[in-house]
N, C-alpha and C positions, 0 to 999 in steps of 0.2 A: 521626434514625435510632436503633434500639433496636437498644442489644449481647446485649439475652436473644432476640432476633428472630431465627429462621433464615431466609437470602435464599437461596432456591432460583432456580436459573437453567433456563431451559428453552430449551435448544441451547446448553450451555452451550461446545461445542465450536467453536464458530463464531470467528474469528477477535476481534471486539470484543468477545464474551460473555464468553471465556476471559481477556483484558484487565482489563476490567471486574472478574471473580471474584475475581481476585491481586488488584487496590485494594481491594477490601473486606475482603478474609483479610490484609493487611499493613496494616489500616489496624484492625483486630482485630475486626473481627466474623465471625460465625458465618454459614459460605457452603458451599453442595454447590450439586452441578446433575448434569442429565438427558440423551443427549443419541443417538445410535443409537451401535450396538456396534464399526462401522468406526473405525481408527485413524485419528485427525487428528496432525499437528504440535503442533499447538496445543496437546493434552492435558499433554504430558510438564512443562511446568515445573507445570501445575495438580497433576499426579501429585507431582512433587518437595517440593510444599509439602501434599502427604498430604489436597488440598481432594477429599472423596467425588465420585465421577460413576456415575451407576447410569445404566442402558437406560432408554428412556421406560417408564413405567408410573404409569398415574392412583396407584397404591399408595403412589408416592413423596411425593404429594400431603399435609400434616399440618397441622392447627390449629396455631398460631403462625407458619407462614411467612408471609415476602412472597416472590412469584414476581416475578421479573425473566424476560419472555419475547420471547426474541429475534424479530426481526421478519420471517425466513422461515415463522413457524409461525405458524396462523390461531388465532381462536378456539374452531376448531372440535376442535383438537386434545387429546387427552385428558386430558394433564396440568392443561389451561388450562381446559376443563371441570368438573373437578375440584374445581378451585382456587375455580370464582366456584359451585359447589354449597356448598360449604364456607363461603361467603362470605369468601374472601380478598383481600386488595387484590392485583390483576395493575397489573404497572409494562410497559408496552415498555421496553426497552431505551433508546432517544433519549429520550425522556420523562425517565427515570432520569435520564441524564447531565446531560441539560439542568436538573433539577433540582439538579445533585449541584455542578453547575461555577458556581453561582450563588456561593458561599464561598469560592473564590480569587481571584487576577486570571487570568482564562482566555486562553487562546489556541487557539480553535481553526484547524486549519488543512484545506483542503479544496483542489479542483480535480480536472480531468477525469482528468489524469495527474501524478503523483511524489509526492501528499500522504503516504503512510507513509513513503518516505526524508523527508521534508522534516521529517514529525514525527519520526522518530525521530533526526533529525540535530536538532532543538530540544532533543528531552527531554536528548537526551547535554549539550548545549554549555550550556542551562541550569539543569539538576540539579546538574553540578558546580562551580554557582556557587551557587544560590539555593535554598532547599527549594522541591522543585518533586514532585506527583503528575503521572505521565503513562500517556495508554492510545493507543496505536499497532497501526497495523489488521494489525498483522502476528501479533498473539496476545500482544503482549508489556505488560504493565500495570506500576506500581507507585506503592505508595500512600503516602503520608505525611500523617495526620490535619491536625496541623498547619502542612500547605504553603503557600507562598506563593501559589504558581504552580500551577496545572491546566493541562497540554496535552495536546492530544486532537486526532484525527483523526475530521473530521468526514465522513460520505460525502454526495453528494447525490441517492446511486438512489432515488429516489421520492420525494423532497426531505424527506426523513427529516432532513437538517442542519438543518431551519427551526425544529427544537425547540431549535435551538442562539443564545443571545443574548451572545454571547463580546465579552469587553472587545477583544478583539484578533480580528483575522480576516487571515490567510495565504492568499492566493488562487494559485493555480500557473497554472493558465490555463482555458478554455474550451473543451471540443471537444464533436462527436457522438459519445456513447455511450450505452447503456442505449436503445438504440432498442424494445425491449420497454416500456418507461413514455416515455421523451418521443417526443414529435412528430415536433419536429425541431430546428435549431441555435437557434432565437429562443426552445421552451419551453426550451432548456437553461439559455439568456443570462439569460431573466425569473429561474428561480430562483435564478439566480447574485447577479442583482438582488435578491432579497427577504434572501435570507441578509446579503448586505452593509449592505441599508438597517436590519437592528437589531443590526446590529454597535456596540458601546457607545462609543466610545474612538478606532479609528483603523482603516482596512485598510491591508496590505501587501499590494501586487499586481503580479505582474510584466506591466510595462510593456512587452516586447516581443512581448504579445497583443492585437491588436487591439482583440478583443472586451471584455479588460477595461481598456483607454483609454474606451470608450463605457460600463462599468458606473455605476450608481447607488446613492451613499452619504452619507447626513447629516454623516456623520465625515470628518477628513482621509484622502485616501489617498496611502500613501506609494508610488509605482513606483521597482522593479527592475529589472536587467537591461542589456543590451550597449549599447543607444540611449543617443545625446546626452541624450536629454530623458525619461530618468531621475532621480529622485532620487539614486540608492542605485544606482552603475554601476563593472562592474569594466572595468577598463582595462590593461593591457602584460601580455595574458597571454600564458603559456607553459605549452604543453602537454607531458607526458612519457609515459614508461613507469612512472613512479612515481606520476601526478597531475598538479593542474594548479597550478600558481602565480598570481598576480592582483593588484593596488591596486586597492583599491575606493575611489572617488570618492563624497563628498556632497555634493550640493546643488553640484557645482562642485570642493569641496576635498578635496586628500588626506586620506585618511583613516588608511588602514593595508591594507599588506601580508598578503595571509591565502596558507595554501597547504594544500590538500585531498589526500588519496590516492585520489580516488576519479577518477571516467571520463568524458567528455562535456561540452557544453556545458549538457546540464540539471542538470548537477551544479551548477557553477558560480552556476547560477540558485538551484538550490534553497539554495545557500550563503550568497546576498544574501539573500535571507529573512532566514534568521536573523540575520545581519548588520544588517538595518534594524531588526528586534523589537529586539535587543540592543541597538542605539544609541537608540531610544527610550524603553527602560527603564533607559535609563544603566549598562550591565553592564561592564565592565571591558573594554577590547574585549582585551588582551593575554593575558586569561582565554578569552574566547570565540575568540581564536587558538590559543591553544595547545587549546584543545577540538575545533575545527575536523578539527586537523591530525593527530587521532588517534581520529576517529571510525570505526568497523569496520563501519558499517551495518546495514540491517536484514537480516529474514530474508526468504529466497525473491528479494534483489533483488543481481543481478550476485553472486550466488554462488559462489565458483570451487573444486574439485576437483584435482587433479593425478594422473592417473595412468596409466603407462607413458606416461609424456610426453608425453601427450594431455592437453587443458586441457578441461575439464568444467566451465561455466557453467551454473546454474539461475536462471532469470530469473520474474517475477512476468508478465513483458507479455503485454495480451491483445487490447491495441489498437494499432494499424498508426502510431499516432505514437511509441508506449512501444517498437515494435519496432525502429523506426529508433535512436531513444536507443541502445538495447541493443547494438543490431549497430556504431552509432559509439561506442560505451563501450569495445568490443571491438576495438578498430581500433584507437585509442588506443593501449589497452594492450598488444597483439599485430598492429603494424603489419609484422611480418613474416611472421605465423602466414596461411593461408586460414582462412576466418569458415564457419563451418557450421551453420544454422538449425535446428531443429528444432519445430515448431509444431504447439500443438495450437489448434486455434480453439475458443472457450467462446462457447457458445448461438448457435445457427440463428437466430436475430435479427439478431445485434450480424455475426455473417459475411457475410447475404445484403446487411445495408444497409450494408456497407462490404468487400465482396468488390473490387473495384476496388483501392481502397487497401491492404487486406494484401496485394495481390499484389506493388505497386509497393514495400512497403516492403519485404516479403522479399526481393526481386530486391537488395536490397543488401547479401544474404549473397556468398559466392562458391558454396554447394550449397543446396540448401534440401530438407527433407524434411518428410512432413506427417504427421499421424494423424489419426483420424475426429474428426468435431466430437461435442464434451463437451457431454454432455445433463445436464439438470438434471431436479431435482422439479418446474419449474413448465415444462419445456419440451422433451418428448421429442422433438420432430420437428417439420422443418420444410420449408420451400420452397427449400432448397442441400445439397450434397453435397458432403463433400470432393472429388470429381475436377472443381466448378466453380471452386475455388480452384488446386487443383491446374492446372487447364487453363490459368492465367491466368498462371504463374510461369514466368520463362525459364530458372531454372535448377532447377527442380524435377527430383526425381532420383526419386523412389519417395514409397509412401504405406505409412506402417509398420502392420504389426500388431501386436498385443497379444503373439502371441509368438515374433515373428519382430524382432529389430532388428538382424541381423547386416549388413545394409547398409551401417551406419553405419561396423562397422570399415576398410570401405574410406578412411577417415578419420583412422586412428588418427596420432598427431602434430600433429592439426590443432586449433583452435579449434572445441570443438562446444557451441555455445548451445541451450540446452532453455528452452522460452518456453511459458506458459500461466496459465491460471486454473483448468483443471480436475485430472485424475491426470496429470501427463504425467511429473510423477514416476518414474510405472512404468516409462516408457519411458528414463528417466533411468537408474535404477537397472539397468535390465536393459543397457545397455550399460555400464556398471561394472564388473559382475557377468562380461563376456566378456570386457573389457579385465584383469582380476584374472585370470581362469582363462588368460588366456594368455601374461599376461607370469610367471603360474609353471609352466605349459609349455617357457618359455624360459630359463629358471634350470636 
């Protein structure tokens, strides 16, 4: 890599693009990117470290760049037209990393659901041991030229992770998603499979996933999780209002006592992870305890708010297993509180072939409310409507609009979890916004 080189990013807003940008600008080279004019999250730390972001336009395009182009955008797109008129080298994005993570000991970690807690609960526990670079699908990157350690968050929609040959692999489990690219559960398992079979070194897999007891791997793998016939098994736990407590067992023997602030049994899980990585690279486990036990999370996952003593959750879930998580996170924590859903479904795909099971997992709120399904650039419409979801929940109460959510204060004092992958934010914010204007009504 050349430091007189500007790496221009194209979407650079995108959650892993914006990642990515921050490792390369703290690792000191010369980085902008492109990306539409709507506010993302993701911008504000690239703004903080002053990385340019300009609106797409071919103009932005210049001799000396490498384009790094995210993998929502075709060839056909203007900048990236551009760029190979000009004859410039264009990187995908996975391409990039896969090339970039070949110089550390890597770890990538992946699965159907928790990979960005799971990575971002590794970058925390192993940064503040080991010089480690990490990019986490939450927007959040950082670079150290000299690192020991690469960890990164691999995805497998359209098995984009297979650019990935990681000394280590983190597997969290197997499910049906992305039914827009796979089949069905066996194409999910196969690439589950190929990812694993050039994993370098070793997988860590939790073990109380069926599917990945039957995966295929050259390397050892090491299993996770509550089962006897685990490796790597926590045992006498204890749940709180504060987190959970645990002894994790290896191979049979005690090991050590870890204790998390965080919610749920996939916590837990996502904790043995790290747990097994750590005890294979000989990390101090006393180190990786106290790192554990003061990990704050990522962004967008169990998020909490407080206000007028209403508890305001923002969750990332967009799929009917990550829901149940969420809503047992929330029990957990406020087993006296009522749990109050709020759901936006992302893509007319991923709802109509698993309409069924978001019904059944919402039903384990105590209310549930819904908003229309979140359309994307590759998928305006389709064959479900929110009122077939809606129809299918026994405690559904209403389907919100864009500018109506006063529904929800019927609520006020309760647990209200906001869950999605598209804006639902808005719908976040604007119940804020009436919980703010009325408890200074009441002053």
């Amino acid at each position: 890599m050349n430091r007189e080189t500007t790496y221009h990013f194209v979407g650079i807003k995108g959650s892993g693009m914006s990642a990515l940008a921050l490792i390369l600008h703290e690792e000191g080279y010369k980085v902008q990117g492109s990306d539409v004019s709507k506010y993302f999250f993701t911008q504000q730390p690239l703004e903080e470290k002053n990385i340019p972001i300009y609106i797409f336009d071919e103009k932005n395009i210049k001799k000396g760049q490498v384009i790094i182009a995210g993998n929502a955008f075709p060839d056909t797109h203007e900048e990236i037209v551009r760029a190979k008129e000009l004859g410039l080298e264009v990187i995908r994005y996975h391409d990039f990393i896969g090339e970039k993570m070949k110089h550390y000991t890597s770890v990538a970690v992946t699965g159907s659901h928790g990979k960005t807690t799971t990575t971002g609960l590794l970058s925390h526990v192993i940064s503040n041991i080991e010089s480690t670079s990490y990019l986490i699908g939450d927007g959040t990157g950082h670079g150290i030229e000299e690192a020991d350690y690469f960890v990164l968050e691999a995805c497998e929609y359209r098995r984009h992770f297979l650019a990935y040959k990681a000394d280590y692999a983190i597997i969290t489990n197997i499910d049906f998603d992305h039914p827009d690219y796979y089949k069905s559960i066996d194409d999910v398992a196969e690439a589950f499979d190929t990812f694993s079979l050039q994993t370098k070194k070793r997988v860590i897999a939790c073990g109380d996933d069926p599917l990945l007891r039957k995966m295929k791997s050259k390397v050892p793998v090491t299993y996770y999780g509550f089962g006897d016939n685990n490796n790597v098994q926590a045992r006498n736990i204890v749940k709180n209002t504060k987190g959970s407590i645990f002894d994790v067992y290896i191979d049979g023997e005690f090991y050590h006592e870890f204790s998390i602030p965080s919610y749920g049994d996939h916590n837990i899980e996502n904790s043995l992870s790290v747990i097994a990585l750590a005890y294979h690279e000989d990390l101090d486990k006393e180190e990786v305890a106290k790192n554990l036990a003061d990990f704050e999370g990522v962004k967008r996952r169990f998020s909490e708010k407080i206000i007028s003593d209403t508890v305001i959750i923002d969750d990332y879930a967009h799929h009917p297993a990550e829901i149940s998580a969420t809503i047992d996170a929330a029990r957990q924590k406020y087993p006296d509180r009522e749990i109050v859903a709020v759901f936006q479904p992302h893509t007319f795909t991923r709802t109509v072939a698993l309409l069924s099971e978001f019904a059944e997992s919402l039903n384990e709120a105590d209310s549930v409310y819904l908003s229309e399904i979140f359309t994307s650039a590759r998928e305006k419409e389709g064959k479900v409507n929110i009122k077939d979801l809606f129809n299918k929940i026994d405690k559904a109460q209403a389907i919100l609009s864009d500018e109506d959510v006063s529904p929800l204060l019927d609520h006020k004092g309760d647990v209200v979890v906001f869950m999605g992958a598209g804006d639902i934010q808005k719908f976040e914010q604007g119940f804020q916004e009436l919980l703010s204007s009325l408890e200074k009504t009441t002053l």
